[in-house]
The first five atom37 places (N, CA, C, CB, O) and aatype in JSON, in Angstrom:
{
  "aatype": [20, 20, 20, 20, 20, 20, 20, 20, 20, 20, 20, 20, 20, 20, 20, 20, 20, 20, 20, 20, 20, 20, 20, 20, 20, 20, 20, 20, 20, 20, 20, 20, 20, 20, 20, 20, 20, 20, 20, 20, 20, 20, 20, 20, 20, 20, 20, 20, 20, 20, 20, 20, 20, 20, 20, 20, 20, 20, 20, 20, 20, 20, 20, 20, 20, 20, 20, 20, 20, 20, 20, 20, 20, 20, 20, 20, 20, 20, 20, 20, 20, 20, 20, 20, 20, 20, 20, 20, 20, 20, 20, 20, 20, 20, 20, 20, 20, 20, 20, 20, 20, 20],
  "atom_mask": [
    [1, 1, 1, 1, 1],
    [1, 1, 1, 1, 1],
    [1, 1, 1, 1, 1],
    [1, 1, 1, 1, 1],
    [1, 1, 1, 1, 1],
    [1, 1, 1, 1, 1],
    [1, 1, 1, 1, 1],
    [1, 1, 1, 1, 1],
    [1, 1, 1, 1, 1],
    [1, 1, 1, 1, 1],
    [1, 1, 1, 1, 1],
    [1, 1, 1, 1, 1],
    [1, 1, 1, 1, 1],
    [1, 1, 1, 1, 1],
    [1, 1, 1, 1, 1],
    [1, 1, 1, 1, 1],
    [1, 1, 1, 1, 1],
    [1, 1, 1, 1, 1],
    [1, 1, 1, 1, 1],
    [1, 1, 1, 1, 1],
    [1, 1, 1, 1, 1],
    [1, 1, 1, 1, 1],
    [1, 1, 1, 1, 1],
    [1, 1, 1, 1, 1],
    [1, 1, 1, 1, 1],
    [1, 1, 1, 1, 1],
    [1, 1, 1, 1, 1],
    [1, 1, 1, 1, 1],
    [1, 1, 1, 1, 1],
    [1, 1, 1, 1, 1],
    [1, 1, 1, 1, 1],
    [1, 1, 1, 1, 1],
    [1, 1, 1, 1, 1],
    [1, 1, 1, 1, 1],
    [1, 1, 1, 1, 1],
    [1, 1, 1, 1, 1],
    [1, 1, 1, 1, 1],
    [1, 1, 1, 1, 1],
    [1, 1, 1, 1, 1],
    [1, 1, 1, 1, 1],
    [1, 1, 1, 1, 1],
    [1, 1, 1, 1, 1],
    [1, 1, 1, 1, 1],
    [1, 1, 1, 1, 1],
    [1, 1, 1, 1, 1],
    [1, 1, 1, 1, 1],
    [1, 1, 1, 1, 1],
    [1, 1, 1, 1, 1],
    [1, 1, 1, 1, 1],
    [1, 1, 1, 1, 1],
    [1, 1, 1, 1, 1],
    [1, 1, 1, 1, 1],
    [1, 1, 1, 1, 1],
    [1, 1, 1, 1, 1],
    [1, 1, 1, 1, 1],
    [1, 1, 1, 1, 1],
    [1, 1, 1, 1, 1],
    [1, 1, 1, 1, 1],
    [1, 1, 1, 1, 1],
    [1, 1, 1, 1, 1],
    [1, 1, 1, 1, 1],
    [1, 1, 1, 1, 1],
    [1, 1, 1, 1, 1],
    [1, 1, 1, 1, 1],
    [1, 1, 1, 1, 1],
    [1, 1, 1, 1, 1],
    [1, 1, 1, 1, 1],
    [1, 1, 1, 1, 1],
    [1, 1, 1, 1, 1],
    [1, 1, 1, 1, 1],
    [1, 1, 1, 1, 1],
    [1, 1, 1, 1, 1],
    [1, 1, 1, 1, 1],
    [1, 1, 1, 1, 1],
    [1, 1, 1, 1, 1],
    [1, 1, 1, 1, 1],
    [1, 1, 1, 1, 1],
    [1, 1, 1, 1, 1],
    [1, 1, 1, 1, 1],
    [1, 1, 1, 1, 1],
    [1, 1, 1, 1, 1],
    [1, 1, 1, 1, 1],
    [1, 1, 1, 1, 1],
    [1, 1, 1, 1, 1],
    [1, 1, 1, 1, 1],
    [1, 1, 1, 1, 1],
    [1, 1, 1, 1, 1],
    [1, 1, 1, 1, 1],
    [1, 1, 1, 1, 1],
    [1, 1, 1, 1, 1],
    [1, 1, 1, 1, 1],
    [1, 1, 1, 1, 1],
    [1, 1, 1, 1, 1],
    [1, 1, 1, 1, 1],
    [1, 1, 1, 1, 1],
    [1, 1, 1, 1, 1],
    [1, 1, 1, 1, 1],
    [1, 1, 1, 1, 1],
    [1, 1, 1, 1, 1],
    [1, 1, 1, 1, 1],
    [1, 1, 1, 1, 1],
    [1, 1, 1, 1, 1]
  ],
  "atom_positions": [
    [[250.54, -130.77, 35.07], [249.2, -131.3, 34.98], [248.49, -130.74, 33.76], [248.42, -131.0, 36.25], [248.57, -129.51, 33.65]],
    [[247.69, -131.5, 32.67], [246.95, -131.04, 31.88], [245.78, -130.25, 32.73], [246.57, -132.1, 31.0], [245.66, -130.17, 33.96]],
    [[244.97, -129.71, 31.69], [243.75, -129.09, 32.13], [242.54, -129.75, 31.52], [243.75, -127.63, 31.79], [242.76, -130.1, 30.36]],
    [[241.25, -130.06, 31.99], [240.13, -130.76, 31.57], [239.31, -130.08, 32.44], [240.13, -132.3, 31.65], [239.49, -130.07, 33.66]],
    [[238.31, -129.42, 31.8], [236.89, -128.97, 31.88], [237.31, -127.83, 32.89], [235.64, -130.17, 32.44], [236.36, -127.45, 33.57]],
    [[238.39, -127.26, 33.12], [238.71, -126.01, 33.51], [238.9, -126.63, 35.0], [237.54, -124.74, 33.18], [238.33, -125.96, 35.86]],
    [[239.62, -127.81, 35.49], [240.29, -128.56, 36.26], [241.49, -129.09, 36.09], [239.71, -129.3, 36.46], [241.85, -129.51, 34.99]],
    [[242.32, -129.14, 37.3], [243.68, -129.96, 36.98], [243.23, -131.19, 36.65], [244.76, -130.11, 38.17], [242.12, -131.7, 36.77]],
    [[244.33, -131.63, 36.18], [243.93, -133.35, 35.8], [245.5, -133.89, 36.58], [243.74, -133.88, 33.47], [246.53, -133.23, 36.43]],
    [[245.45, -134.86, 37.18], [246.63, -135.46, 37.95], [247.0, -136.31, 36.13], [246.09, -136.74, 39.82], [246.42, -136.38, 35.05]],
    [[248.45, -136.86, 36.78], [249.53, -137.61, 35.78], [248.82, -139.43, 35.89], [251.63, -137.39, 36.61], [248.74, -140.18, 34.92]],
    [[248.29, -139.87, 37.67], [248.33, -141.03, 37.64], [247.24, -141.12, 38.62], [249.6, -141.65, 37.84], [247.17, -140.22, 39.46]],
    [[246.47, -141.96, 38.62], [244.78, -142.0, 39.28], [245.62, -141.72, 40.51], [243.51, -143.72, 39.25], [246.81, -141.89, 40.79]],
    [[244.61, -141.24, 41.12], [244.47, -140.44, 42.06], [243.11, -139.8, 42.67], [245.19, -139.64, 41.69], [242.82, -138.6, 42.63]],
    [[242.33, -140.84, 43.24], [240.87, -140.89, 44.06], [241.21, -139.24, 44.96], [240.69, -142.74, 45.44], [240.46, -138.29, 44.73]],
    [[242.15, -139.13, 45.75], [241.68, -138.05, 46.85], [241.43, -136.72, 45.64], [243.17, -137.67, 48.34], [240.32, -136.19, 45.55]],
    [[242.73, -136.21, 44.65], [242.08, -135.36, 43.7], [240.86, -135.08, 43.25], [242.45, -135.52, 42.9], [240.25, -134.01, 43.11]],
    [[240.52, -136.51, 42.98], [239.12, -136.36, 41.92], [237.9, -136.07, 43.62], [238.67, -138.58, 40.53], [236.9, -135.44, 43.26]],
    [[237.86, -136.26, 44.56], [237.11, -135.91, 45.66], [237.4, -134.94, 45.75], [237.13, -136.46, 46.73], [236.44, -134.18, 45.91]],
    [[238.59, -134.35, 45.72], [238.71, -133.04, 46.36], [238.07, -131.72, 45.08], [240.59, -132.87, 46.84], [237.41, -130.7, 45.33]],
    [[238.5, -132.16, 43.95], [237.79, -131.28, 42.83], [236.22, -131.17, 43.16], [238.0, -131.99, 41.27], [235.66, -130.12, 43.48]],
    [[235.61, -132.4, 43.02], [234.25, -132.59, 43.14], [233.32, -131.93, 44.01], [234.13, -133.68, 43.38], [232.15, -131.64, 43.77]],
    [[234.24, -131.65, 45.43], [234.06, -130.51, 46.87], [233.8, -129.39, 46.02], [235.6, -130.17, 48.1], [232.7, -128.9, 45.8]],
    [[235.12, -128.97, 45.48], [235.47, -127.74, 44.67], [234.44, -127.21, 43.65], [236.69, -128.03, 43.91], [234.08, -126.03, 43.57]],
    [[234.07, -128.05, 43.01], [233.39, -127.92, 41.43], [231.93, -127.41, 42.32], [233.25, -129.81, 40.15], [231.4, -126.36, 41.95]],
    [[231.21, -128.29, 43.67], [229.86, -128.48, 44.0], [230.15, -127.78, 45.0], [229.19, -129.81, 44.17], [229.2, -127.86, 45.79]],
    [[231.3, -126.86, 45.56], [231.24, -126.12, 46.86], [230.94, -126.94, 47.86], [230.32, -125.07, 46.91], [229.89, -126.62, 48.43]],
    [[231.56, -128.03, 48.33], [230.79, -128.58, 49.18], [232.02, -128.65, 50.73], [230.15, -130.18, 48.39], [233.14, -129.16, 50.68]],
    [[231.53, -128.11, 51.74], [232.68, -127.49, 52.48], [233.55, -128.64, 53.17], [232.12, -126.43, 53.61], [234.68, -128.45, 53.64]],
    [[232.44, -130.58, 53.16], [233.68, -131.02, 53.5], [233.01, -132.2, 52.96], [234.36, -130.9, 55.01], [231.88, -132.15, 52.47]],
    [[233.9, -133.57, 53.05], [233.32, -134.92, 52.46], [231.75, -135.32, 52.92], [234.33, -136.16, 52.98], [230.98, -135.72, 52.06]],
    [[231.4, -135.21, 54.05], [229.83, -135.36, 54.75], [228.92, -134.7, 53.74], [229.61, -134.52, 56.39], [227.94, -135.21, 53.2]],
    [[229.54, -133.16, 53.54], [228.29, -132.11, 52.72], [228.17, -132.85, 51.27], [228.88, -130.13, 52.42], [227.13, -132.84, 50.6]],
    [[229.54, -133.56, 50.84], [229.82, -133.7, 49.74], [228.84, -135.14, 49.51], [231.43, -133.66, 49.55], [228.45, -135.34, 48.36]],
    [[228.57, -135.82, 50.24], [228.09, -137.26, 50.5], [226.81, -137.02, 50.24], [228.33, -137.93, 51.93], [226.25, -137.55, 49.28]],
    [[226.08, -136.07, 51.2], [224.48, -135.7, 50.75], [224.41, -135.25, 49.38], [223.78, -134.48, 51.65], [223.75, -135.94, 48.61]],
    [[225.03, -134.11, 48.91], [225.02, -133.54, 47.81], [224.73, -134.75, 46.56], [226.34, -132.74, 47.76], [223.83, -134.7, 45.73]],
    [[225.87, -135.92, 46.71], [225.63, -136.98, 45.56], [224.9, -138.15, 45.93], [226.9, -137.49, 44.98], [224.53, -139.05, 45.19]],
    [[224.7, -137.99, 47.57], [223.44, -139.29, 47.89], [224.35, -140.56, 48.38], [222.37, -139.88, 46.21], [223.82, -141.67, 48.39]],
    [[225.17, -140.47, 48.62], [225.78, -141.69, 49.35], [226.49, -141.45, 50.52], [226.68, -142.4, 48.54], [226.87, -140.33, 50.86]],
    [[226.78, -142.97, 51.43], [226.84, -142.89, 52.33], [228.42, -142.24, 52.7], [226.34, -144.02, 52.69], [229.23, -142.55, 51.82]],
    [[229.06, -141.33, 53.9], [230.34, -141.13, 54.25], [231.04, -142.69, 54.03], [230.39, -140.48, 55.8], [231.7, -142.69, 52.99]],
    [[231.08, -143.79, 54.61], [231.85, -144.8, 54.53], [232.56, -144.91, 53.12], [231.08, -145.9, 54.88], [233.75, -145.21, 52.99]],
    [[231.74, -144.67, 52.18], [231.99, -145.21, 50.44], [233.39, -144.36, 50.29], [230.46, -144.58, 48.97], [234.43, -144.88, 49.88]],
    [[233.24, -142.69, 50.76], [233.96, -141.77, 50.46], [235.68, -141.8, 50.76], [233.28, -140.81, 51.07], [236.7, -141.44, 50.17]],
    [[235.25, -142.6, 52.33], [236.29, -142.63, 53.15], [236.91, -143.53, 52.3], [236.11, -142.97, 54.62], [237.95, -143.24, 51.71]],
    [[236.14, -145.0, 52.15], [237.48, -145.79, 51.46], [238.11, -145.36, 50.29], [237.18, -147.15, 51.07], [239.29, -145.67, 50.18]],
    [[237.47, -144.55, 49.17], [238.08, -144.25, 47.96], [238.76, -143.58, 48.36], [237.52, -143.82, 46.93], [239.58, -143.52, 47.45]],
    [[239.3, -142.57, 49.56], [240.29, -141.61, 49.89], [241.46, -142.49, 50.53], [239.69, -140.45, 50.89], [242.63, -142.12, 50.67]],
    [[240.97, -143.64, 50.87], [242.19, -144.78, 51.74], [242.65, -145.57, 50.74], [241.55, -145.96, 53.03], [243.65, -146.28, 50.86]],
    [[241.66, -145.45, 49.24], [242.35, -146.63, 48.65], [241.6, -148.2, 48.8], [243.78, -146.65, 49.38], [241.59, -148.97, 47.84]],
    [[240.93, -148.57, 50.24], [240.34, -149.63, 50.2], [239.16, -149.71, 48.81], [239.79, -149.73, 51.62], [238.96, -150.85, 48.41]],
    [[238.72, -149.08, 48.4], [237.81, -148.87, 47.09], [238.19, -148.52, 46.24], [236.92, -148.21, 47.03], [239.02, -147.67, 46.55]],
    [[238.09, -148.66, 44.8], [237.88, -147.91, 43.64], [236.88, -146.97, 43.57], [237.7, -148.66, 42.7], [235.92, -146.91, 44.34]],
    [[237.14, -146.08, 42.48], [235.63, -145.55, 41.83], [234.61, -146.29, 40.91], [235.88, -144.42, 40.99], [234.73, -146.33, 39.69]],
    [[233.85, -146.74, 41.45], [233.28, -147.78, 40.87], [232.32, -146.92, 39.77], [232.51, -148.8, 42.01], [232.21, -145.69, 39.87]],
    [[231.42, -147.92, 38.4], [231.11, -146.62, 37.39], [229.67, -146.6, 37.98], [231.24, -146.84, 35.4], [229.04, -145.97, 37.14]],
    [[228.61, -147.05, 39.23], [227.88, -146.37, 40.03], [228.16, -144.97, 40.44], [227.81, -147.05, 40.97], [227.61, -144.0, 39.92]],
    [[229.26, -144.89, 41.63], [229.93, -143.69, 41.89], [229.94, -142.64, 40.4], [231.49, -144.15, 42.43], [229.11, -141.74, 40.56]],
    [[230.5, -142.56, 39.32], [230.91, -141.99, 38.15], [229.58, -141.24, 37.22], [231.66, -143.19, 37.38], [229.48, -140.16, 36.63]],
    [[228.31, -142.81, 37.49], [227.48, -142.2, 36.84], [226.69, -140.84, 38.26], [226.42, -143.57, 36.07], [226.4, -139.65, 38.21]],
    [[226.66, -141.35, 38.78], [225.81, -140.67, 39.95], [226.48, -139.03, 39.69], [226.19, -141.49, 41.83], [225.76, -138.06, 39.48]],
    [[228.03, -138.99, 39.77], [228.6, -137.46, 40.0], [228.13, -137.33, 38.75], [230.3, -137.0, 40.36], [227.81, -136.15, 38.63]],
    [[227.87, -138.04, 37.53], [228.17, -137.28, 36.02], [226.41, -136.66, 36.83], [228.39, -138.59, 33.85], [226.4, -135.51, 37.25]],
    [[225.4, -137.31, 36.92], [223.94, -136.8, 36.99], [223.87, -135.5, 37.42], [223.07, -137.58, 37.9], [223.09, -134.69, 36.91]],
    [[224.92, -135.12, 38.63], [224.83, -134.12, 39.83], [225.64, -133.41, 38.82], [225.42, -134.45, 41.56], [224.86, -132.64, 38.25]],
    [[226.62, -133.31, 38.41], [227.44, -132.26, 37.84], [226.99, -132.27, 36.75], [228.83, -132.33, 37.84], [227.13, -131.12, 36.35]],
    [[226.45, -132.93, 35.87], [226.66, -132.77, 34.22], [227.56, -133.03, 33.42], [226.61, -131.79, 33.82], [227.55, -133.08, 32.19]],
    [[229.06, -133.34, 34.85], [230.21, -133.17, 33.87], [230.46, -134.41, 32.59], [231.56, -133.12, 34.86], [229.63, -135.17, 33.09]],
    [[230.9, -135.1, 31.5], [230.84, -135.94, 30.71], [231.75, -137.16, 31.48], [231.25, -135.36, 29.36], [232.73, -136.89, 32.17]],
    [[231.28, -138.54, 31.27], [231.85, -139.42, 32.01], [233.76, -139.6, 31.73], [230.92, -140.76, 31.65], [234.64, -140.1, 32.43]],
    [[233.8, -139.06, 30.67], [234.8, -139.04, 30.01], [235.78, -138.02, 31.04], [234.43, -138.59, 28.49], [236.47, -138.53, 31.92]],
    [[235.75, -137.22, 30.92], [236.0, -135.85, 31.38], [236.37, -136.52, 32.65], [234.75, -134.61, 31.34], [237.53, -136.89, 32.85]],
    [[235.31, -136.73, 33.63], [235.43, -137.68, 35.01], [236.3, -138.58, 34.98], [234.3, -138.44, 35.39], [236.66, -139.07, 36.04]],
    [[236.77, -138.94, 33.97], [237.55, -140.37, 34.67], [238.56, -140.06, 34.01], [237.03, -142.05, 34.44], [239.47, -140.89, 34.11]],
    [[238.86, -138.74, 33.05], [240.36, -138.1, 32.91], [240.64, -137.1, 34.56], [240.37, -136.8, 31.16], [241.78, -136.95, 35.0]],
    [[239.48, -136.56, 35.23], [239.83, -136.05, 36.42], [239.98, -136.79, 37.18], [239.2, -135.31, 36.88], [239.94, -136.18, 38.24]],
    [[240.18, -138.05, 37.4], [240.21, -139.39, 37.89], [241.89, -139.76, 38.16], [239.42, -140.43, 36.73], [242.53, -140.3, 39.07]],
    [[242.2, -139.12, 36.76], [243.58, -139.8, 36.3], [243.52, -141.87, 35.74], [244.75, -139.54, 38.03], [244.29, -142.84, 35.76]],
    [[242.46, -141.64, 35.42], [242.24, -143.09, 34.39], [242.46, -142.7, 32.89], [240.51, -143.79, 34.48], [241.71, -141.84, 32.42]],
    [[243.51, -143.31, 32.02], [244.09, -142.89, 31.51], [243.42, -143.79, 30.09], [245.38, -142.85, 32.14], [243.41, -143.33, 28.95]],
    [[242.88, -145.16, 30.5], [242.75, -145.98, 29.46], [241.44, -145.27, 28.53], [242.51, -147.55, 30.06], [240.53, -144.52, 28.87]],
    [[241.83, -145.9, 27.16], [241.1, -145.46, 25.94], [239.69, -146.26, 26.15], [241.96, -145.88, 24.44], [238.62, -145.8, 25.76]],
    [[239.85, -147.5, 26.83], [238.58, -148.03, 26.4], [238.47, -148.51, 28.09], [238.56, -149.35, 24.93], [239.39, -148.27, 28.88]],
    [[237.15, -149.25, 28.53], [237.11, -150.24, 29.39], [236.09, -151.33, 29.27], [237.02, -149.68, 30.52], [234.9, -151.26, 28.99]],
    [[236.65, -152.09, 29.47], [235.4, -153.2, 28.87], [234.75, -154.15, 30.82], [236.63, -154.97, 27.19], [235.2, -154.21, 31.97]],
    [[233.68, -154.6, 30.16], [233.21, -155.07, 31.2], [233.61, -156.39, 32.11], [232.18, -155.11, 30.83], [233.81, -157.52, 31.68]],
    [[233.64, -156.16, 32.86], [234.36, -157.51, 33.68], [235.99, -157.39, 33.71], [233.96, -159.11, 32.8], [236.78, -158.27, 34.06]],
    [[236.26, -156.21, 33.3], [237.86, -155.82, 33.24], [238.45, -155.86, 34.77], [238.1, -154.13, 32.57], [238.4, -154.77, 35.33]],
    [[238.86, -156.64, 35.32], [239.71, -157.0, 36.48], [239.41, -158.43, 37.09], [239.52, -155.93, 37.6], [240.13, -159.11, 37.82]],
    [[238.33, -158.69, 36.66], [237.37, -159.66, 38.04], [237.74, -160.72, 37.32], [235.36, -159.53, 38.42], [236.8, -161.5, 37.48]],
    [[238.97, -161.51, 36.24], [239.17, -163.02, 36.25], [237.85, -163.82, 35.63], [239.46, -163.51, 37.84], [236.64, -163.67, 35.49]],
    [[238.68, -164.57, 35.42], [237.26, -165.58, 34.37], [236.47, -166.58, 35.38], [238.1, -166.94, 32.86], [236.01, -167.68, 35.09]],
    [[236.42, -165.82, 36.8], [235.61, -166.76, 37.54], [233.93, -165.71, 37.52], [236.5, -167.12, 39.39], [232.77, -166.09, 37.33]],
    [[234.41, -164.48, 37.79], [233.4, -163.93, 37.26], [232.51, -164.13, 35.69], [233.88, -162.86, 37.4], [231.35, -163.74, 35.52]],
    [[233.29, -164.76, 34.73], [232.99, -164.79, 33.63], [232.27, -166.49, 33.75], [234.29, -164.37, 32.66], [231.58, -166.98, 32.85]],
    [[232.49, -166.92, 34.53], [232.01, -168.47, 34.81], [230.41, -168.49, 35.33], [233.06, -169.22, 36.11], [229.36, -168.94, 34.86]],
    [[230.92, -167.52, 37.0], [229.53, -167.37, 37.49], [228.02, -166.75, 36.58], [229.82, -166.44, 38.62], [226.85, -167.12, 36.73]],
    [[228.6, -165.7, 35.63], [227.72, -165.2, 34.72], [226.85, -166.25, 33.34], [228.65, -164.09, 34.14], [225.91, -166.06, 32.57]],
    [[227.58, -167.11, 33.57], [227.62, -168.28, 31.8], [227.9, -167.74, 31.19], [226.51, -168.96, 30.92], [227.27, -167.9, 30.15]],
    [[228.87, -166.76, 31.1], [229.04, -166.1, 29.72], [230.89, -167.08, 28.75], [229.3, -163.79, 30.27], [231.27, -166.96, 27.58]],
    [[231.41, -167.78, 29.74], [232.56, -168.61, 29.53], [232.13, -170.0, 28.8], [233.27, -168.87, 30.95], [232.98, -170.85, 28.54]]
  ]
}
């Protein structure tokens, strides 16, 4: 594992890591404490640990506010690997329809 901001960094995304650092980094003794600490609800937490969710960049900005840490930094502790991300990156050109932007 590389090292980033004096954290492991996983090889391949990996949501439960980046929760479990975040405990770590904010002392927070379990996902509930960890939920108040950044203001959202337990449900959100649970699915990013099941996988039913992503980290969405709501979630990303919210921890960068609470930690300080750089968004960058976050989404290498993430194990998101890409150089860039652009907007509407997954959601198909029906999203790009509904918007008028097609």
């Amino acid at each position: 594992m590389n090292e980033a901001v004096g954290m492991p960094v996983p090889v391949a995304y990996d949501p439960n890591h980046f929760i479990d650092q975040l405990a770590k980094r904010l002392r927070a003794k379990n996902d509930a404490a960890l939920c108040r600490m950044l203001g959202v609800e337990p449900p959100l937490l649970s699915k990013i640990r099941h996988r039913r969710l992503a980290v969405g960049a709501p979630l990303l900005i919210r921890v960068h506010e609470v930690t300080g840490m750089a968004i960058a930094d976050l989404r290498q502790l993430l194990g998101d690997r890409r150089r860039t991300y652009r907007i509407g990156e997954g959601l198909g050109n029906k999203a790009l329809v509904r918007a008028n932007l097609v």
